[in-house]
C-alpha positions in Angstrom: -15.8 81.6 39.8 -14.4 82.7 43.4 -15.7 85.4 44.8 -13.3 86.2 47.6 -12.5 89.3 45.8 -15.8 90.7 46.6 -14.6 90.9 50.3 -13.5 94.3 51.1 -11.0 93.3 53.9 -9.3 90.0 52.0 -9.0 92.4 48.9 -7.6 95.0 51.0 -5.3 92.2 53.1 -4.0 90.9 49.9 -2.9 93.9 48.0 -1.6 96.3 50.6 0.0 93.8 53.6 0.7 90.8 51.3 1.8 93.1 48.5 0.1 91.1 45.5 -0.3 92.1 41.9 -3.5 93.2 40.7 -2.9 89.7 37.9 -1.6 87.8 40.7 -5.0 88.5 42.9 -7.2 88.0 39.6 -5.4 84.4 39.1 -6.2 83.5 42.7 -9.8 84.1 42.1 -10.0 83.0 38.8 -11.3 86.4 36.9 -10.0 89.4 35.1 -7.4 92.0 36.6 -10.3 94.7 35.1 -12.6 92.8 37.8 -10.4 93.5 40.4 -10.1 96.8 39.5 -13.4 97.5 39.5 -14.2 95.9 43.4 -11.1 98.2 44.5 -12.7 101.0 43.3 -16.0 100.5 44.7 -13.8 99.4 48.1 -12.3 102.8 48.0 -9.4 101.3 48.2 -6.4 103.5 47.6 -4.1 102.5 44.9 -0.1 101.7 45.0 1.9 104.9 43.4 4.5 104.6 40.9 7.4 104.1 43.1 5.8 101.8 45.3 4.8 99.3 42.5 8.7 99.6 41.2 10.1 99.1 45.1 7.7 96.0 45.1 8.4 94.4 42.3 12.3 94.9 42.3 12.0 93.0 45.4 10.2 89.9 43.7 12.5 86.4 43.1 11.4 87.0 39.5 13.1 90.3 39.2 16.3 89.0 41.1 16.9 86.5 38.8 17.2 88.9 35.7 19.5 91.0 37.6 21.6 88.2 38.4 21.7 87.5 34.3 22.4 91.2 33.4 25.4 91.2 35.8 26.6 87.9 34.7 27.1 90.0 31.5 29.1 92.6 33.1 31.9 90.9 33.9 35.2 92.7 33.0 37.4 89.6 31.4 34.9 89.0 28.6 37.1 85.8 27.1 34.9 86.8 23.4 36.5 90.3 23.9 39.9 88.9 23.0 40.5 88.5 19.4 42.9 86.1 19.5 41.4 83.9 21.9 38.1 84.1 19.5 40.3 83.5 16.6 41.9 80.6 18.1 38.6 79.0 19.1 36.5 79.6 16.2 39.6 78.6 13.4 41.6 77.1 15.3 40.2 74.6 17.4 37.3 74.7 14.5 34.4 74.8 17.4 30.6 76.8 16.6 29.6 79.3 18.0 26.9 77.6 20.4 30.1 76.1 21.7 31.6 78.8 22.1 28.9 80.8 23.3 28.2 77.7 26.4 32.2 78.3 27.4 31.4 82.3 28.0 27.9 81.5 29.8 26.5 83.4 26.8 24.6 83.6 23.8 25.5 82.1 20.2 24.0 85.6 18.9 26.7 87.3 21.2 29.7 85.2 19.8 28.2 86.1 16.1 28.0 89.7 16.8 31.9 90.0 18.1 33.3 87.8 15.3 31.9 90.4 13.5 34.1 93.5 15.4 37.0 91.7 15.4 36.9 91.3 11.3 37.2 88.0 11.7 36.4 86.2 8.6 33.3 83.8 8.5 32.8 80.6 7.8 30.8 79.2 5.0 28.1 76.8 4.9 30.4 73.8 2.9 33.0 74.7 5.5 30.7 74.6 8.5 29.6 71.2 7.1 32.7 69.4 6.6 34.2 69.9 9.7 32.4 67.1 11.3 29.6 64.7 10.9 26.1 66.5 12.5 23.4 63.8 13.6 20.5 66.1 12.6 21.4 65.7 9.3 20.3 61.6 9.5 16.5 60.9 9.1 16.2 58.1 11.2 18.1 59.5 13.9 16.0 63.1 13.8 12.6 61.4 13.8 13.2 58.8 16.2 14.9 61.9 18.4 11.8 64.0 17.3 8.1 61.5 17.7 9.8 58.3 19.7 11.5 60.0 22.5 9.3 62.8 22.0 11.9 65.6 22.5 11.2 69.1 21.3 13.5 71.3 18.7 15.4 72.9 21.5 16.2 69.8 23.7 17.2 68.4 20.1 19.1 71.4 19.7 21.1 71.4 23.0 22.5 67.4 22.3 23.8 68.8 18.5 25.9 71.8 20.0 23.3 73.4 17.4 20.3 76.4 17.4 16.2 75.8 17.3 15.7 77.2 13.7 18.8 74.6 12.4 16.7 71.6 13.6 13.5 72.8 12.2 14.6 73.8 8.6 16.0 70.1 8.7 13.2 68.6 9.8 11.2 70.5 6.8 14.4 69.5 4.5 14.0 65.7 5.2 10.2 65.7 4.9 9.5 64.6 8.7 5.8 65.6 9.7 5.8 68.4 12.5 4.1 68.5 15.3 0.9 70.9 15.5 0.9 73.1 18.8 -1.9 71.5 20.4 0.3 68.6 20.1 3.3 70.1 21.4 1.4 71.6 24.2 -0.1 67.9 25.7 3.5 66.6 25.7 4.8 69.3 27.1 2.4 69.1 30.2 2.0 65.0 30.0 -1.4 65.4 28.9 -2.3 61.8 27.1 -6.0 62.4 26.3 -7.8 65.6 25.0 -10.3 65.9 27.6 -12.0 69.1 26.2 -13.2 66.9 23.3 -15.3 65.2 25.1 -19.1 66.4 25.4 -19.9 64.9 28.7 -16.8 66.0 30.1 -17.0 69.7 28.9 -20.5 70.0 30.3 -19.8 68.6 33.8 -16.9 71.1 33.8 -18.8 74.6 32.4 -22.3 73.9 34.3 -22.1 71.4 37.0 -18.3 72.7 38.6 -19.0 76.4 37.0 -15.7 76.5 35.5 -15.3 79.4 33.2 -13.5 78.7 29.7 -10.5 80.0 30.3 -10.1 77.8 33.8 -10.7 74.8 31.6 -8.5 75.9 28.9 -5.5 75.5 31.7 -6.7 72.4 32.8 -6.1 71.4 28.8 -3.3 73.3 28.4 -5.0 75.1 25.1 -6.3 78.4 24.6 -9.9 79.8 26.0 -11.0 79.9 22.0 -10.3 76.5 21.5 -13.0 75.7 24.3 -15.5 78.2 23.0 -15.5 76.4 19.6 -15.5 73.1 20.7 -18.9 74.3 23.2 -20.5 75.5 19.7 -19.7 71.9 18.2 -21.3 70.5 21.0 -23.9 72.7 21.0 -23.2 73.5 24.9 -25.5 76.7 25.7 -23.3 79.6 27.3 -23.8 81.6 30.6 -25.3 84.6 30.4 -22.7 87.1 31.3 -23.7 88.8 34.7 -21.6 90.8 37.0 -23.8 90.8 40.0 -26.1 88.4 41.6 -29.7 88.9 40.2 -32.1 89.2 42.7 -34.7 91.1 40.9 -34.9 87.6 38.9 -36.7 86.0 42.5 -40.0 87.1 42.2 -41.4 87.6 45.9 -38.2 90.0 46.3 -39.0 91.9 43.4 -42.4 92.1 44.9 -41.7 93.1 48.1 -39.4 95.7 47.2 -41.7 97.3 44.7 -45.1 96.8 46.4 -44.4 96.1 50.3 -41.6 98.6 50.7 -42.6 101.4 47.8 -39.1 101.4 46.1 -39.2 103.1 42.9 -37.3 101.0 39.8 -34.4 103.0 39.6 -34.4 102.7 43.8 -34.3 98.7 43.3 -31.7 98.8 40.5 -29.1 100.6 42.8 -29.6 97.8 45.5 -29.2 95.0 42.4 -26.4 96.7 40.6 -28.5 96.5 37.4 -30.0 99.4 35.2 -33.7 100.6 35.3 -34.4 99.5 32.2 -34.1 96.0 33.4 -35.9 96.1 36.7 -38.8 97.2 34.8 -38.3 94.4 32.3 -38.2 92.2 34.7 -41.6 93.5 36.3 -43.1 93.1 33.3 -41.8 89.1 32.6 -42.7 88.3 36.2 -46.6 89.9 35.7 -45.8 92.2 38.7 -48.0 95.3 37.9 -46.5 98.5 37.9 -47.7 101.6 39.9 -50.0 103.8 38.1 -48.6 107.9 37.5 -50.7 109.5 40.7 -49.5 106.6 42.9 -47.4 108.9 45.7 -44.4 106.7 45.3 -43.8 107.2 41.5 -41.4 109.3 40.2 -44.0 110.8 37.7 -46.9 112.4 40.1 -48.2 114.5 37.5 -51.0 115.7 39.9 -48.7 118.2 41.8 -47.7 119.7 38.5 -50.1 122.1 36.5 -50.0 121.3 32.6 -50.6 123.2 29.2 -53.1 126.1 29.9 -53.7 125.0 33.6 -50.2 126.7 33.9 -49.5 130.3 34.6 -46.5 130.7 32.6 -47.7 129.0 29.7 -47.5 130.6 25.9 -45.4 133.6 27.9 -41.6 134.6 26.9 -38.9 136.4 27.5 -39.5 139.1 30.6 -43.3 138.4 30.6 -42.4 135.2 32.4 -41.9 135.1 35.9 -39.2 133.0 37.1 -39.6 131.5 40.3 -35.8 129.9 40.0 -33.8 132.7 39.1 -30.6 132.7 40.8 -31.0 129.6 42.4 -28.4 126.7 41.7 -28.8 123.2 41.5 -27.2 120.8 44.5 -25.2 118.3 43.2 -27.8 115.6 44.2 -30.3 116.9 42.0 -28.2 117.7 39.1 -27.3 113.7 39.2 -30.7 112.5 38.9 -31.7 114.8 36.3 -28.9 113.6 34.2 -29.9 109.9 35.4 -33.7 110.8 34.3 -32.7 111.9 31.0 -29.9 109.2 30.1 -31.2 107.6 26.9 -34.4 109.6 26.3 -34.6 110.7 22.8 -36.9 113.3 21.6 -39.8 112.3 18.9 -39.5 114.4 15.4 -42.4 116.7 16.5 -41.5 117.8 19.6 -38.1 119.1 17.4 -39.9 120.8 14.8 -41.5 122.8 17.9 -38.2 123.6 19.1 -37.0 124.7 15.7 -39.9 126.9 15.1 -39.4 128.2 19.0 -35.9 128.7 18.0 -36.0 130.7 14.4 -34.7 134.2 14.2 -33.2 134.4 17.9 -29.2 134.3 18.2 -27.7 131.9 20.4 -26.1 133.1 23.8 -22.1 132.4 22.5 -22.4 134.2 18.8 -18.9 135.4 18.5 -18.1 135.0 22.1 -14.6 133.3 22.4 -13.9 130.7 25.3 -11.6 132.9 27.9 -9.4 129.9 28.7 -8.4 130.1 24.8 -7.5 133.4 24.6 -5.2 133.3 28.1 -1.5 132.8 27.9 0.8 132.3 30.6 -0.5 132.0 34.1 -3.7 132.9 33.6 -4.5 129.9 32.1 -6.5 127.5 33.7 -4.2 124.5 32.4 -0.8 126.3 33.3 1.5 124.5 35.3 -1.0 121.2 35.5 0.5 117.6 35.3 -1.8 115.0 34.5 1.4 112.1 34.6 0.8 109.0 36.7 -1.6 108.6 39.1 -3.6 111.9 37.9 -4.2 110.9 34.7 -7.9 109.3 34.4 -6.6 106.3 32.5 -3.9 105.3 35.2 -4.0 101.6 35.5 -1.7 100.9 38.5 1.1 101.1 36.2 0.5 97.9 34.2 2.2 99.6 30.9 5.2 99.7 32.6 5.1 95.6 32.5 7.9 94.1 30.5 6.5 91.8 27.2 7.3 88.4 27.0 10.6 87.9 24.3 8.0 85.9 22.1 6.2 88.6 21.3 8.8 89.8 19.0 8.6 91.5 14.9 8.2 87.7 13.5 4.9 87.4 15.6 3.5 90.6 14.7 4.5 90.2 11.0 2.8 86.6 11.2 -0.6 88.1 12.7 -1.0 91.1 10.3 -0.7 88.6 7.5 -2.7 86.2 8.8 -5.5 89.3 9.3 -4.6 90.6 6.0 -2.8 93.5 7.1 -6.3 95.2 7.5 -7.6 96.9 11.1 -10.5 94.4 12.8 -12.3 97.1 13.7 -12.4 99.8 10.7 -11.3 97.4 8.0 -9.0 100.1 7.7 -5.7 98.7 5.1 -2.0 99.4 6.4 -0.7 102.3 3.7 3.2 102.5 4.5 2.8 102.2 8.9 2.5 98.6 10.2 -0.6 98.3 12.1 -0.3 97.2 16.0 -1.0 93.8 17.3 -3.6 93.9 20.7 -3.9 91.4 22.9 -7.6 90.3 23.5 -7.8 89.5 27.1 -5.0 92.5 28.0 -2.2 89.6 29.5 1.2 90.5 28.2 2.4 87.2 28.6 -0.5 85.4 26.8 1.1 85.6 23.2 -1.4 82.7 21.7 -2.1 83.4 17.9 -5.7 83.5 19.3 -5.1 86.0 22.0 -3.9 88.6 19.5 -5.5 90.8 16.3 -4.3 93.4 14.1 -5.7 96.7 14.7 -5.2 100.3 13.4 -3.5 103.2 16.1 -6.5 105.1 16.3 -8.9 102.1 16.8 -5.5 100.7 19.3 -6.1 103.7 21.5 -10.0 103.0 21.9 -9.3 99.7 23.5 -7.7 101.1 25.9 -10.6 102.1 27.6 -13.5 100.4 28.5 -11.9 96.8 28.3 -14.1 94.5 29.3 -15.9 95.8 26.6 -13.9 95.3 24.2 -12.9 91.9 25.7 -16.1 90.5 25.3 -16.5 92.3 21.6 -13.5 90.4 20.4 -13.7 87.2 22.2 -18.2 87.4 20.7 -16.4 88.1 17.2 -14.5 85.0 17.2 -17.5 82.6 18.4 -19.3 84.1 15.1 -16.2 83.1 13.1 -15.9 79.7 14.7 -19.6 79.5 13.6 -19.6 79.9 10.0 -16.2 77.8 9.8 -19.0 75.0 10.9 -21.4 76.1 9.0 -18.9 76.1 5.8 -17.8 72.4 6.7 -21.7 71.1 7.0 -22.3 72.9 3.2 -19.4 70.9 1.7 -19.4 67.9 3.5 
């Protein structure tokens, strides 16, 4: 994996002076665009507006060529808008409307659709067929087309003056085996041999090069699951996902930061990136003893503090208690590592039967108090006049939903995948009941439309995803390892 992206002014040179998408950057270094995201923020580096993202993509040769298409279609002599021209091609001169559709520089559907305005009547099928011989209609011809010249469906298509799905049902009709995708895929790209199946291979790429599975998954031209299962059939041991470079792991650092230099745990996991929990996990595998609770640099000296009856205030309430603190605030420093300090602590079932006998027969402070922000209408409400579109809104994403979707992510797609998932949610099992459920994309790519890449799941469960993705990315992409699993599992039982 490249790391250039952890270089504050190469990130910074990239996006703002050379203009780069956040999925263009992630491509160059081989990662996610959530990875990207993440260094920018911790770069402080600003983000493109709205109108600067549009401006720079409008600009892109990508974006030039689709308006060049569009106004192709604006042209004010549309030779389909005259009936009698259409009448005279489609009856007269007995031509389809592929051949039609290639004289007007447009699409078949297009020719279709104006037949249909102008009333003009139809042909049928025994009519379309006997007005001359079609080619695709001869075994020997198709398949030798098909498997010996190794052309695809549209190619095949384009010599018959014909459409994709016309080639396929007749392929089906005249029983000629079809390719499979991974098939299609290595002919597509001239790949002869299927390099990922090959143990050595795969384990030179993963661990030796430090390829990741999706970078090897384009050198194969298949998907990133197809890599993982074939790694579980070869029994190929995974890296342990890590976002930072674990130092901690060395033990003379750890030592010297926690011995020679007196940083606490939760000191050394800001320097490492990590959590606490795991600094002191790692203390504890390396045999590094840990600091005993008077030591002066631990974080609980309980000699300074005065416990149980030792303490003046204890077993006193209410006024009899003398508050050294009252009216004193917090700084926001402090109010941080108290909420650090108490992240994850749970309290033990006695210590809450204490605070429930502390607690019976008082009233709480907000008994039939009503929030003030509720109750105001009008400009004296906190929220009036307050926008939280764009940029302001905590879920803002550099405008990546604004992205167009690739046309093969179209209704027979999604109708394909909620079958294949059993119209049921992946993450609820919740069962569609009169709304289709959405299809997600795993890895968050609009363009990636792989059968792999995509899962049914419910609105609610839809809307979760879209926080927190890498998450969610590595929930998913974990899921399908475990099904990839028991598939071999199932095939060793009934072998």
């Amino acid at each position: 994996m490249n790391v250039l992206h952890r270089n504050k002014s190469w990130l910074y040179r990239k996006y703002w002076e050379e203009k780069l998408s956040l999925s263009q950057i992630a491509e160059l270094c081989g990662c996610g665009k959530e990875t990207i995201r993440y260094w920018m923020r911790k770069f402080d580096i600003k983000h493109r507006t709205m109108s600067e993202a549009i401006k720079i993509s409008a600009n892109r040769p990508e974006v030039r060529k689709r308006r060049t298409m569009q106004n192709r279609h604006n042209i004010k002599d549309k030779l389909y808008g005259d009936q009698g021209w259409l009448y005279q091609k489609y009856w007269g001169e007995k031509l389809s409307t592929v051949q039609i559709g290639k004289l007007c520089k447009v699409n078949n559907v297009t020719i279709g659709c104006w037949i249909k305005k102008h009333e003009i009547k139809i042909r049928t099928n025994s009519e379309a067929q006997n007005l001359k011989d079609r080619p695709y209609k001869h075994k020997i011809w198709l398949y030798q087309k098909y498997w010996n010249e190794e052309l695809s469906t549209i190619q095949i298509a384009r010599l018959c003056s014909s459409t994709q799905s016309t080639i396929g049902r007749n392929l089906k009709k005249l029983d000629i085996k079809i390719r499979t995708s991974s098939e299609g895929i290595r002919k597509r790209c001239n790949i002869k041999e299927i390099l990922y199946q090959n143990k050595e291979w795969l384990y030179q790429k993963y661990w030796k090069e430090e390829l990741s599975a999706f970078q090897i998954a384009k050198l194969c031209g298949v998907g990133h699951v197809t890599i993982l299962s074939w790694m579980v059939r070869f029994k190929i041991k995974r890296r342990i996902f890590s976002k930072f470079d674990a130092l901690y792991k060395d033990r003379d650092w750890l030592y010297q930061k926690y011995w020679g230099e007196e940083l606490s745990a939760y000191q050394i996991s800001t320097l490492c990136n990590g959590s606490k929990a795991t600094i002191w996990r790692w203390l504890k595998k390396l045999k590094i003893p840990t600091k005993p609770t008077d030591h002066p640099a631990s974080c609980r000296n309980k000699s300074k503090s005065k416990l149980g009856k030792k303490n003046p205030q204890f077993g006193k309430r209410g006024k009899e208690s003398i508050r050294g603190n009252k009216g004193k605030r917090h700084t926001e420093e402090a109010k941080k590592k108290m909420s650090i300090a108490h992240k994850g602590v749970k309290q033990t079932e006695e210590a809450k039967k204490k605070i429930s006998k502390a607690n019976k027969g008082n009233t709480a402070w907000n008994k039939g108090k009503q929030c003030p922000q509720l109750g105001q209408k009008g400009q004296q409400n906190y929220f009036y006049g307050k926008h939280f579109n764009g940029e302001k809104n905590p879920r803002w994403l550099g405008g990546a939903s604004f992205e167009p979707y690739n046309p093969e992510f179209n209704g027979k797609l999604k109708s394909f995948i909620r079958k294949r998932d059993n119209y049921t949610c992946q993450i609820c099992d919740k069962k569609e009941n009169g709304k289709a459920h959405c299809c997600h994309h795993i890895d968050y790519d609009k363009k990636n439309n792989r059968s792999e890449n995509l899962i049914t799941l419910c609105n609610s469960c839809h809307s979760k995803t879209n926080s927190n993705r890498q998450y969610w990315q590595n929930y998913f992409e974990f899921q399908q390892i475990k099904y990839w699993q028991n598939k071999e599992k199932q095939k060793e039982l009934f072998a």
